[in-house]
C-alpha positions as CSV (number, residue, x, y, z in Angstrom):
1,X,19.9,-2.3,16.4
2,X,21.4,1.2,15.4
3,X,21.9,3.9,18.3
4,X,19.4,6.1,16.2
5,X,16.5,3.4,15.7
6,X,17.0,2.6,19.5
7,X,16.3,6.2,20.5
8,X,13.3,6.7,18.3
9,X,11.5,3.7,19.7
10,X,12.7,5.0,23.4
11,X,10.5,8.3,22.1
12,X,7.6,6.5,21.0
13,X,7.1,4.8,24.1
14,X,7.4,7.9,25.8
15,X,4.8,8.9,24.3
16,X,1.5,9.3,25.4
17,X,-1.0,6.0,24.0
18,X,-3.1,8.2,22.2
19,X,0.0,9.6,20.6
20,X,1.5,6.0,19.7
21,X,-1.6,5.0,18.0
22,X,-1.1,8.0,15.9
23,X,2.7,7.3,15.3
24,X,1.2,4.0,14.2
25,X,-1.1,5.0,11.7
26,X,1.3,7.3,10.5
27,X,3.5,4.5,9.9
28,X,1.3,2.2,8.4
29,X,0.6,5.4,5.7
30,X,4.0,5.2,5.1
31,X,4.4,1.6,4.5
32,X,1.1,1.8,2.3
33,X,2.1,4.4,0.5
34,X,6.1,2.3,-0.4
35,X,4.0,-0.6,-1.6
36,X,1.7,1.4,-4.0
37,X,4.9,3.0,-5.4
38,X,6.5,-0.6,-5.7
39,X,4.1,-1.9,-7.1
40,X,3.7,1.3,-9.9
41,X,6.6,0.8,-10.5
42,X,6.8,-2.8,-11.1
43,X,4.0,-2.0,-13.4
44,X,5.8,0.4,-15.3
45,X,8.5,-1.6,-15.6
46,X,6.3,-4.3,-18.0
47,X,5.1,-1.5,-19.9
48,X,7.6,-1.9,-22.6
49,X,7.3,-5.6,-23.0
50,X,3.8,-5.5,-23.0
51,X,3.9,-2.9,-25.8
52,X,6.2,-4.8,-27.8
53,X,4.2,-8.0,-27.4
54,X,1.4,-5.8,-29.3
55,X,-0.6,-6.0,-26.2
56,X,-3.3,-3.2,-26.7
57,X,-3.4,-0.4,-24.2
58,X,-6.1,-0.5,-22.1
59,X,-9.0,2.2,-21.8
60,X,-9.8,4.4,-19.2
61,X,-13.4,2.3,-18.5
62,X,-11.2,-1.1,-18.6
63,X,-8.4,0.6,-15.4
64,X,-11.5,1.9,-13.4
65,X,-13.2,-1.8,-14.1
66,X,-10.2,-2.9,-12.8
67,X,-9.5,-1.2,-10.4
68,X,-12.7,-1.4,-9.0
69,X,-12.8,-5.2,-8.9
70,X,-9.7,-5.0,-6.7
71,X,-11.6,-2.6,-4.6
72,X,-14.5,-5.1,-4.1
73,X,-12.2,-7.9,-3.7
74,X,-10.9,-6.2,-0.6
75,X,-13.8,-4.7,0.8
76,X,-14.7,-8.4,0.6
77,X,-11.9,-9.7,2.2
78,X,-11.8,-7.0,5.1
79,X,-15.4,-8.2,5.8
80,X,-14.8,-11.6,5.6
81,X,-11.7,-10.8,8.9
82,X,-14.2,-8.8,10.8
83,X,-16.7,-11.3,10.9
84,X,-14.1,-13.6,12.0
C-alpha cells in the first residue's frame, strides 16, 4: 500500500466516529458520482453508432419515462433489502 494511502486511512481512524461516517458518505458521493460519469460516457460513446444505424433520437417524455422506470426499479429494489 503507498506511504500516502497508509497515512490517510491512519487519519480517518483518528478521527472522531461521527466524523468517519461523514468521510464515508463523502466517499460513497464520490464513487457515485465516477459511475454516473462512466456510465455518461459509455452512453455517449454509442451515440454515433446509434445515429448511423438510423436509430431515432429519443424525446424528452421518452428519457424522463426512462429514467423514471429506473428510478422505480430501484426504489423497488432498496425496499425489497430493507425488508430483508
Amino acid at each position: 500500500m503507498p506511504a500516502n494511502t497508509q497515512a490517510l486511512i491512519e487519519k480517518i481512524e483518528a478521527l472522531p466516529a461521527e466524523r468517519r461516517a461523514e468521510v464515508e458518505d463523502f466517499v460513497d458521493f464520490i464513487a457515485t458520482k465516477t459511475r454516473r460519469l462512466a456510465a455518461l460516457d459509455r452512453l455517449l460513446a454509442i451515440a454515433p453508432a446509434l445515429e448511423a444505424a438510423g436509430a431515432p433520437p429519443m424525446t424528452e417524455e421518452e428519457i424522463a419515462a426512462e429514467v423514471e422506470a429506473v428510478r422505480a426499479a430501484r426504489r423497488s429494489r432498496s425496499a425489497s433489502a430493507d425488508r430483508s
